[in-house]
N, C-alpha and C positions, 0 to 999 in steps of 0.2 A: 274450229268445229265444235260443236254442243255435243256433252253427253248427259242419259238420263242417271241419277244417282238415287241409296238407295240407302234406310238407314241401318240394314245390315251388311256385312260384305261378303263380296261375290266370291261364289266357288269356285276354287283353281282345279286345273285339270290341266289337257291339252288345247294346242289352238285349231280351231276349225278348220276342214280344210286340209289335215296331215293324212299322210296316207297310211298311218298306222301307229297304234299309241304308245309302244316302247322307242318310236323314233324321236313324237312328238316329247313326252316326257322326258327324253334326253334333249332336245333344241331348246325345252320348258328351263331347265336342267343350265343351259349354255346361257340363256338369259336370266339368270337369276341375281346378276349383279347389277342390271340396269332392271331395276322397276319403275316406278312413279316418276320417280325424279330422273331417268333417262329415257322416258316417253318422246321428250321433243327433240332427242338426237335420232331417234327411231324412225319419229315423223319427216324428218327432213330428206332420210335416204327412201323412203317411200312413196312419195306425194309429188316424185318427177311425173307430169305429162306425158313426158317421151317414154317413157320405158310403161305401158298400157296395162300388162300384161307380165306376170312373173307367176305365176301357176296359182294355187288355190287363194293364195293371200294376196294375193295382187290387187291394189288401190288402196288395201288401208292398213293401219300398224297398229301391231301391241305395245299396251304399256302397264301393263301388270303380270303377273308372273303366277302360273296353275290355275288359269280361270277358264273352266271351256267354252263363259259365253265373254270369249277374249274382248274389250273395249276395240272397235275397228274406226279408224276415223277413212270416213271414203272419201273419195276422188269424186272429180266430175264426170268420169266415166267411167263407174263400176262396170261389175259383173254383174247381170241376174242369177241370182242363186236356184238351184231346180231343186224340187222338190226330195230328191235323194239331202241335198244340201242340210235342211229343212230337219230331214228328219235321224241324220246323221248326227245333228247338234244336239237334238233334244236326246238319243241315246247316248251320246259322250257327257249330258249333265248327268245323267241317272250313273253310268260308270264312273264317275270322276266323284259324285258326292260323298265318297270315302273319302278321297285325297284332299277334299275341302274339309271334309268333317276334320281331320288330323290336322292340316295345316293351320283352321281358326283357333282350332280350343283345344289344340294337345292330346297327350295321350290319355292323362286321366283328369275326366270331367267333372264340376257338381252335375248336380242334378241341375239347377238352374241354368245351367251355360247348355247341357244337352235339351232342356225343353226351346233355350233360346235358339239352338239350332234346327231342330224340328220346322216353328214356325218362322226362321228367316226359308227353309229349304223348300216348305209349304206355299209361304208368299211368293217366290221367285218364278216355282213352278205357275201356278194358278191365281194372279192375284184376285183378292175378290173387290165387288163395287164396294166406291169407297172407302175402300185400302188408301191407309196413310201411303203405302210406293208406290197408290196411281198417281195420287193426286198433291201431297204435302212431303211429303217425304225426303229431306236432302241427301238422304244416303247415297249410296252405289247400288241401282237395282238394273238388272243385267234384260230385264223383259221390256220396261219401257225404256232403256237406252236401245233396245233392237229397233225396236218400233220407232222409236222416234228418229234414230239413225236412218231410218228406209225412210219416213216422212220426210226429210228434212233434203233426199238428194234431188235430184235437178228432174223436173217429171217429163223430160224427152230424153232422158238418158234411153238405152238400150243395152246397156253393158253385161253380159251372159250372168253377174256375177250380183248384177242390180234386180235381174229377172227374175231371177232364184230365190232372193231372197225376199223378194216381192210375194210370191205364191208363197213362200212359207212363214210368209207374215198372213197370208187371207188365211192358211190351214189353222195356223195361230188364233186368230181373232174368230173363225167360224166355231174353233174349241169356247173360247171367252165367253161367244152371244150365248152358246147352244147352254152354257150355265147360268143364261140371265144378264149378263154381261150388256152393256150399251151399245149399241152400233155407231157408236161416236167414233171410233177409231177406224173402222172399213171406210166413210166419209173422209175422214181426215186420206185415207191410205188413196183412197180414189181420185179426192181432189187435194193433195199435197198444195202447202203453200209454198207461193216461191219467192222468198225473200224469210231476214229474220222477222220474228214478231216478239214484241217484245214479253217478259215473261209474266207482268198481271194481264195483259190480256189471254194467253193461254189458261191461265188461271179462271179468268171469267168464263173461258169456254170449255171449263173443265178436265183440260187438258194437264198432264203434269208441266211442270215449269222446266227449262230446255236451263241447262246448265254450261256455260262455257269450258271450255278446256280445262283452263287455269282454275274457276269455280269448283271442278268437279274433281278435282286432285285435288283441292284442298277438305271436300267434303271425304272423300277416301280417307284420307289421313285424318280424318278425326274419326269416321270409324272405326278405322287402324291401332288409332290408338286407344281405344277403350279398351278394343278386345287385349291391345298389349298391357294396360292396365288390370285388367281382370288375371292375364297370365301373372305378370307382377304381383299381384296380391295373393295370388295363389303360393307362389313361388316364395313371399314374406311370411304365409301362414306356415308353412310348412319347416320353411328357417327358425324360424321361433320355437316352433314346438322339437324341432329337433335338439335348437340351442337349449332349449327347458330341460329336457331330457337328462342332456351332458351334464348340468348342474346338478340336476336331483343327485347324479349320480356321483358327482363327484364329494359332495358331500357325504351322501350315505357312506361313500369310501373314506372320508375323513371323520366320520361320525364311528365306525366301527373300529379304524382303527384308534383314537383316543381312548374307544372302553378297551378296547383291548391292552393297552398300555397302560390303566388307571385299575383294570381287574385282574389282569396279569403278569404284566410285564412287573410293574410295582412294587406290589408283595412278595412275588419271588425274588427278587434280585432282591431289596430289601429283608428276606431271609437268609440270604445265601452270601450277603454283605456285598454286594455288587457296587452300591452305594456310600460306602463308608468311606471315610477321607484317608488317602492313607499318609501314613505320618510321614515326617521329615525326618531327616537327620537331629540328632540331640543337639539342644542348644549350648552351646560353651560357655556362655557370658549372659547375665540378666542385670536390672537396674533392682537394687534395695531401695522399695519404698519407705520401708517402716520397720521400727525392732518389736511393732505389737508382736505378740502371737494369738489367732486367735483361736480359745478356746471349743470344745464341742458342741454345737447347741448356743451356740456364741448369743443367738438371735430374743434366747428367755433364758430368764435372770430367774433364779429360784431362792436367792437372798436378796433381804432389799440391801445389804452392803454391798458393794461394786467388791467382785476379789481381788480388782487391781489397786486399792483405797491399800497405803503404808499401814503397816501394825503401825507404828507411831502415831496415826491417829484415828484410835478407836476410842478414845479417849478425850475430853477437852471440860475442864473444871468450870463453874459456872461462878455466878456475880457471889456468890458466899462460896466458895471454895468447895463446892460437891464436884466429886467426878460424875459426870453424866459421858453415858454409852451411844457411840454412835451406832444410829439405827437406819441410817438409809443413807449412801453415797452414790455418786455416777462420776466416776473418773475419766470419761470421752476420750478415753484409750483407744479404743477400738475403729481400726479407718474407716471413713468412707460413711459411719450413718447417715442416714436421713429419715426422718420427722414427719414424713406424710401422714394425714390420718391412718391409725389403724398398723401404724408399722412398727412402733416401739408402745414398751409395758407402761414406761412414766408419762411421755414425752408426746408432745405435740407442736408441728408449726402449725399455724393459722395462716389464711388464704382471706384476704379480709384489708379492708380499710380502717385504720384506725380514725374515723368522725369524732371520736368525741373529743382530742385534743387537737382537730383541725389538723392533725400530721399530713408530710407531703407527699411519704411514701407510699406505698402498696406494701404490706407486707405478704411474702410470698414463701411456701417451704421450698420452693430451687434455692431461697438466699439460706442455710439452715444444714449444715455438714459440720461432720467432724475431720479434722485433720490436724495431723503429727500431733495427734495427744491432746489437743484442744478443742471446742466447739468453737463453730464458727458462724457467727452472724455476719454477714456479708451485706453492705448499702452501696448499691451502682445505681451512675444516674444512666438507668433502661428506663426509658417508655414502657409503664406497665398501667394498663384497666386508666389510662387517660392522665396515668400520674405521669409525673418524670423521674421517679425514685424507683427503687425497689429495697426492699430489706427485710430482717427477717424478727417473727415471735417465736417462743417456744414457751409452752405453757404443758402443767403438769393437773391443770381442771380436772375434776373428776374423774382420777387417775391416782393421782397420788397427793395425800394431805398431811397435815401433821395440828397436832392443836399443842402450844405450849414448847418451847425446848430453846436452841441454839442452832441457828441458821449460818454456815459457813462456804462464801463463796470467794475464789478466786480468779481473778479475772483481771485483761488490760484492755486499759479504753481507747476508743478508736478514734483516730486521728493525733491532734495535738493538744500540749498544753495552752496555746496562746494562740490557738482557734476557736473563737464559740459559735456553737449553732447546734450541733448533735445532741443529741441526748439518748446515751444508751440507760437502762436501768434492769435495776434484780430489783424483785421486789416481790410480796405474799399480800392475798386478797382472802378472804372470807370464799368461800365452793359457792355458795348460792347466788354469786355475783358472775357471770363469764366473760373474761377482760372483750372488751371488742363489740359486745352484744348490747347492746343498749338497752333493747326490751328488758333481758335478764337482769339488767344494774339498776332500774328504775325501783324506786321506791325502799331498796336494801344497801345500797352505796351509800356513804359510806359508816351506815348506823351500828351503832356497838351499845345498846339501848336496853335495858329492862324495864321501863317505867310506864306509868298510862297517865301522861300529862301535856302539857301545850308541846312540849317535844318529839309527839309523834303523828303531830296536825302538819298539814303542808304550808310553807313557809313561817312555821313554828309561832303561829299566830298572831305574826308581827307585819306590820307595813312598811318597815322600816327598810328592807330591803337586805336584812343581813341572811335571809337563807329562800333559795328557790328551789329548795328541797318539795317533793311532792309529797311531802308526808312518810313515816313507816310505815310501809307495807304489811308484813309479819310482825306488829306488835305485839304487846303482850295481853292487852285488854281483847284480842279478837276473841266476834261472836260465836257461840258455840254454833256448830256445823259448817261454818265457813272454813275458807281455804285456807290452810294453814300444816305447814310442817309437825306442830309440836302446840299446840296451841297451850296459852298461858306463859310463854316465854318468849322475850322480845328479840327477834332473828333479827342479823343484818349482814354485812359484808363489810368489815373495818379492813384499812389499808397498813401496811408496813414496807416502807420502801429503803431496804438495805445502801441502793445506790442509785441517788440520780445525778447524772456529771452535768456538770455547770459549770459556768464560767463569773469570775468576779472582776472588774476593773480596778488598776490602780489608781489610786487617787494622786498619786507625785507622778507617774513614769504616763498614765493613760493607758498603760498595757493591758492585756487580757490575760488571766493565770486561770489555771483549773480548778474547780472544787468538788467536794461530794459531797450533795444533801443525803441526810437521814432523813425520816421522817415518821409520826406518826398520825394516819387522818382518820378523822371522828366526824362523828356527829350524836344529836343536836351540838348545836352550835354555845360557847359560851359567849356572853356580849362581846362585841369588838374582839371575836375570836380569841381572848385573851383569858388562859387558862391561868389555873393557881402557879406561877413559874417560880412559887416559893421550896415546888416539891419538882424542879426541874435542875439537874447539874449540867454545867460542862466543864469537862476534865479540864481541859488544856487550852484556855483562853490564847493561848500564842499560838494556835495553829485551828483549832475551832471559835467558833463562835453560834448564836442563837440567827437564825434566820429570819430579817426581816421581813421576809413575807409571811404571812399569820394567816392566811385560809382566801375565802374567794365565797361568793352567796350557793356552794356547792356543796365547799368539806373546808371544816378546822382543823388545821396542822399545827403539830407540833416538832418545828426542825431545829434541828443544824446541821450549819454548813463549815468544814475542814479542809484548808490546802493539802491540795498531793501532788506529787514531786513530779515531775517532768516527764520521768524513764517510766511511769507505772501508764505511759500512753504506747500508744502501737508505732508512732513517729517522736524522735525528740527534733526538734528545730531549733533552729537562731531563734530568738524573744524579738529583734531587731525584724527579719525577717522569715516570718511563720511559713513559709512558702518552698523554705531551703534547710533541707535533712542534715543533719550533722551527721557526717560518714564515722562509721568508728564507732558509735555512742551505742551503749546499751541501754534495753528495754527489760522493766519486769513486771511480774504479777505480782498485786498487792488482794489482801486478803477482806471481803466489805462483808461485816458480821454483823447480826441483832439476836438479841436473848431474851428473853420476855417470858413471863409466869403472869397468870392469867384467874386462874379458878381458886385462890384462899380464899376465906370471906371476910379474912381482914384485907383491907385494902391497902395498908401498908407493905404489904407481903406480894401486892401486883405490880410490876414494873414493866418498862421496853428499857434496854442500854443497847447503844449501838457502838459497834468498835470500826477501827480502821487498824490494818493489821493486828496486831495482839494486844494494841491501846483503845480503852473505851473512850469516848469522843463527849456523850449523855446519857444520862440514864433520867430517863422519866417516871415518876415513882405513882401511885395511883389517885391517891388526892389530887392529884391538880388537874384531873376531871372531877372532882367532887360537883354537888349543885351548885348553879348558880343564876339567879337570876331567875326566871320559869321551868328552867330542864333541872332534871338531875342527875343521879352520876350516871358516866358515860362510864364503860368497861374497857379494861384491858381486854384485847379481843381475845373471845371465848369459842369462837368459830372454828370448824378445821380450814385448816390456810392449804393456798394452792398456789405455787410456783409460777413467777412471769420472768422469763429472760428477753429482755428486746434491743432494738434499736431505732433511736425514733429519728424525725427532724420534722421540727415545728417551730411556727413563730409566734406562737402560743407560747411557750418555753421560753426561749431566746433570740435576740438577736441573731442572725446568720452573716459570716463572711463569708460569703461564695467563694470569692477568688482566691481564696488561701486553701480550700477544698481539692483533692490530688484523689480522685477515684481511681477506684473503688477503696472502700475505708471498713476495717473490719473489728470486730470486738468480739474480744478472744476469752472463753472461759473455760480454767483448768479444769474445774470439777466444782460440786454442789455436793457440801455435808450435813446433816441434822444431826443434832445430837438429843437425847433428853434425860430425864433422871432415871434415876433404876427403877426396875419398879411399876412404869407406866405404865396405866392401861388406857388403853383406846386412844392411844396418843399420836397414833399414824394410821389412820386413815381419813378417807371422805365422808364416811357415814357414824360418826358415834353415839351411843345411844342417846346421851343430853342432848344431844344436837346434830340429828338427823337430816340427809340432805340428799339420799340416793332416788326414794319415791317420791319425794317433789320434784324432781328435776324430771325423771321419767314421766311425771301426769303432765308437765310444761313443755316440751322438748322445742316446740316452734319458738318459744323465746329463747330458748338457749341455742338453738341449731339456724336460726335465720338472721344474720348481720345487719340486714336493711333495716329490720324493725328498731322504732326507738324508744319504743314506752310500749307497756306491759297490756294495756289497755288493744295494741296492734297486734298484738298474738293470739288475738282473741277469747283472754280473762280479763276478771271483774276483779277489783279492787275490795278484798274480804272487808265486811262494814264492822264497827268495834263499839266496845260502851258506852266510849269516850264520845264518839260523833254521832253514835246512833240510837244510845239512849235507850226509849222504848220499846223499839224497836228489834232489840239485839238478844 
């Protein structure tokens, strides 16, 4: 059978036909488990021929649940319905359109869903012409499924229940015309066709389209389900906003109580000591690190002598036999220092690449402590800043200086006698120089110069290749208002290298033994770096000698180099095999001294001697920088000197035998003493009045504080112009 469908859905009630509505509503009530989808078991016990007649419902069945205009599929022999019938139904839509309004859209509605009920309740009652549920409409519409249900039955029926419904289909339609309505359907109602027609031709005759069974339970259920959609999204708005809610609040509850615990809870218990750890039992047993003690204030030094420096040496007599007083000690007594910037009065480790002798290390202050009474430079092969070394500087730059005196250190070197490759050194540089700093070293390395001649021109105005010196910087000839510390006096940065370890080969065995070069390095340059060595001694031809290497197109040295005994290293080993400790064997500290007087204005009276323990090794006397050649005399350095403790490796230096190498390898220094005459003045510090260096360095600070740079020119100063080069100019 066809029904007509409608695209809102139909209002549930009772079914037509009951003989009273708390009955019907309970029968409504009993069917409520079979809707749509048990229509066709519905239809089956209904649509017997033989049973005619079963009281008001008889011939055709429900299949939806609270609808009062119920879907009826007829028989070939209905009823005619009489006009009570008629008008029974249309009073049960008007009392039933409560129980439709709740059952589509709930109890509480938008606005929207109750305007969409108004006009489905409006259309159902009255549709008007061309109305989408005359004519277009697939929904479930409960007026032309009536009508079309009566058009559709057999037109010789006479069935009391067909009759009925006959007239209260003309009352129907005479409502329809009497508002304008078409008399298309009184036609249709008059002359029903008899057979199906298919549905564009009702379409063409304006007729709504006749929906099958199966069609129109599926058109149900898609209206079904919107509105269960619309319930649904109602039902997800209100979850949400409920779930929103719970959060706000559960926050706010953890928001209050965290101040409450951060403004209250806090402070009090924290007054009231709620919080304090409370102690344990005393401990019975501890490990002795150390016999230091450390003093009060441990951390500043109010004497430059260390308190922990022996009375025995406060004292140490010079190259003529003066006692001169020790004025500055650091005994590295004390556990556990470290060197960072800004942490000790003298001391510094530097954070920095040594570039300029191609070293492999990184030097870093982690390598840079003191322990059991020693300083300790420490070289591990760590991956540091893309090296594979690390190891440590300690410098005393503008901190702490001394000009003129006796430099006494002692110290054991790291590794072995008859490994070469390292190179630890002590050594004193000129303050205006900052080891490390390129910028800062360009143009005052390593010049020890008063003079205004071809010696303070850059590459000493030769082509020869013996100097690629950039010229003096702080000459003496600089022009008035130009940059200069002290103008009229030729500054520089002269070197003094107490100890650098090195290694010497045998010429019978082929063995590798240990040495320590002295040195001292100048500039301008003598020819073929070959100084007067008629005013050069060395003590002890059988354990020193003069150092074949004689300078480089940088700096002119003047060395020697001395065997040291085996035990003054941190490892003794087999000579056979450099790779295996000899158990048992003792190690010591040997003592790497220079004495030097600097400012007489006889130059006889200016010397360097370097000792090794309590024997001098050379003494350099001051004529043997005399002029020669285009320069002239070079000085005993007259600069305040500033302390370098390091550990290098370079192949720049030496040869390296890796595989004899046993990391970590360390170089150990007891203490650092200066001594100088009685009497001195301005003889320990960085800034002295002759030779001032504190307001230069502060108007400079980018070349002495940035390691990248390499020349003086990249820290952005100007090379002060002088007589000599600039003539008229100046």
């Amino acid at each position: 059978m066809s029904s007509r469908s409608s695209s809102n859905p139909p209002p549930t009630g009772q079914r037509h036909g009951s003989s009273s509505s708390s009955s019907n509503c309970s029968e409504s009530e009993d069917h409520s488990s079979s809707t749509i989808a048990g229509s066709d078991a519905v239809r089956e016990s209904t649509s017997d021929p033989s049973n005619p007649t079963n009281g008001p419902t008889a011939g055709y069945a429900r299949v939806a649940k609270y609808n009062p205009f119920a879907q009826w599929e007829f028989q070939p022999t209905p009823q005619a319905p009489t006009k009570n019938d008629k008008e029974q139904v249309l009073r049960k839509y008007q009392e039933s359109s409560e129980v439709y309004f709740h059952d589509q859209y709930g109890v509480e509605i938008s606005d929207d869903e109750l305007e969409l009920f108004k006009r489905d309740a409006t259309d159902r009652i009255r549709p008007k012409d061309g109305s989408k549920h005359v004519i277009k409409d697939k929904g479930f519409d409960k007026w032309n499924m009536f009508t079309r249900s009566i058009s559709n039955n057999n037109s010789g029926s006479t069935s009391p229940t067909s009759e009925s419904l006959r007239k209260s289909y003309e009352i129907a339609v005479e409502e329809k015309n009497a508002n304008g309505a078409s008399g298309r359907i009184n036609q249709l109602f008059e002359n029903p066709p008899r057979g199906l027609i298919s549905t564009e031709e009702r379409l063409e005759r304006g007729e709504a389209g006749i929906l099958e069974s199966d069609e129109f339970k599926e058109s149900d259920n898609l209206h079904a389900s919107f509105m269960e959609r619309l319930r649904l999204r109602q039902k997800q708005i209100n979850g949400f906003c409920e779930r929103h809610k719970i959060r706000q609040w559960v926050i706010f509850v953890i928001s209050v109580f965290i101040t409450v615990c951060l403004c209250v809870i806090l402070p009090i218990g924290s007054k009231i000591g709620l919080f304090e750890k409370k102690s344990g039992p005393a401990l019975t047993s501890y490990i002795k690190i150390t016999d230091y003690v450390y003093p009060t204030l441990s951390a500043i030094r109010t004497n430059m002598v260390d308190p922990d420096t022996p009375k025995s040496a406060m004292k140490r007599k010079s190259m003529k036999g003066e006692e001169w007083d020790l004025v500055f000690s650091d005994e590295f007594n004390a556990e556990g220092r470290t060197f960072y910037p800004g942490m000790d009065q003298f001391w510094e480790a530097v954070n920095i690449h040594y570039a300029a002798t191609k070293d492999l290390e990184w030097y870093d202050p982690d390598a840079v402590v003191t322990k059991k009474g020693t300083l300790n430079l420490r070289m591990d092969n760590f991956k540091n800043h893309d090296l594979f070394y690390r190891s440590g500087m300690l410098q005393s730059w503008n901190k702490m200086c001394f000009s003129e005196g006796i430099m006494e250190v002692s110290a054991k070197m790291p590794g072995s006698a008859y490994t070469a490759g390292l190179w630890p050194g002590i050594w004193i540089l000129g303050n205006l120089a900052r080891p490390g700093y390129l910028a800062s070293t360009d143009g005052v390395w390593p010049y020890s110069y008063n003079e205004c001649d071809a010696g303070i021109t850059p590459n000493q105005s030769t082509s020869d290749g013996l100097s690629y010196l950039p010229g003096q910087r702080l000459n003496k000839c600089t022009c008035k208002g130009e940059d200069h510390p002290n103008r009229g006096t030729g500054r520089g940065a002269p070197e003094i290298d107490l100890l650098e370890g090195a290694h010497s080969v045998n010429s019978v065995t082929d063995l590798h033994f240990g040495v320590a070069a002295q040195t001292l390095q100048v500039a301008p340059f003598d020819v073929w770096y070959l100084p007067n060595y008629d005013f050069v001694a060395v003590h002890n031809i059988t354990k020193s000698n003069l150092n074949s290497y004689l300078g480089t197109p940088f700096q002119e040295m003047v060395s020697v180099q001395t065997t040291v005994n085996e035990s003054w290293y941190e490892n003794v080993v087999s000579a056979s095999e450099p790779t295996r400790r000899l158990e048992g064997s003792q190690t010591y500290f040997q003592k790497y001294v220079t004495e030097y007087q600097s400012k007489s204005k006889d130059p006889m009276e200016n010397y360097v001697r370097f000792f090794l323990g309590d024997e001098p090794t050379a003494t350099i006397i001051g004529p043997a920088l005399a002029p020669n050649g285009n320069v002239g005399w070079r000085d005993m350095p007259k600069e305040p000197m500033s302390i370098v403790l390091n550990l290098g490796l370079s192949e720049s230096w030496s040869m390296i035998q890796w595989l004899n190498f046993n990391f970590p390898l360390t170089f150990e220094i007891d203490y650092v003493r200066i001594y100088q005459p009685k009497g001195a003045r301005d003889g320990l510090t960085c800034n002295p009045p002759d030779y001032p260096t504190t307001e230069y360095i502060n108007n400079h600070l980018n070349a002495y504080m940035n390691p990248n740079l390499t020349r003086w020119e990249d820290a952005g100063y100007t090379i002060p112009r002088n007589k000599l080069l600039n003539g008229q100019n100046c």
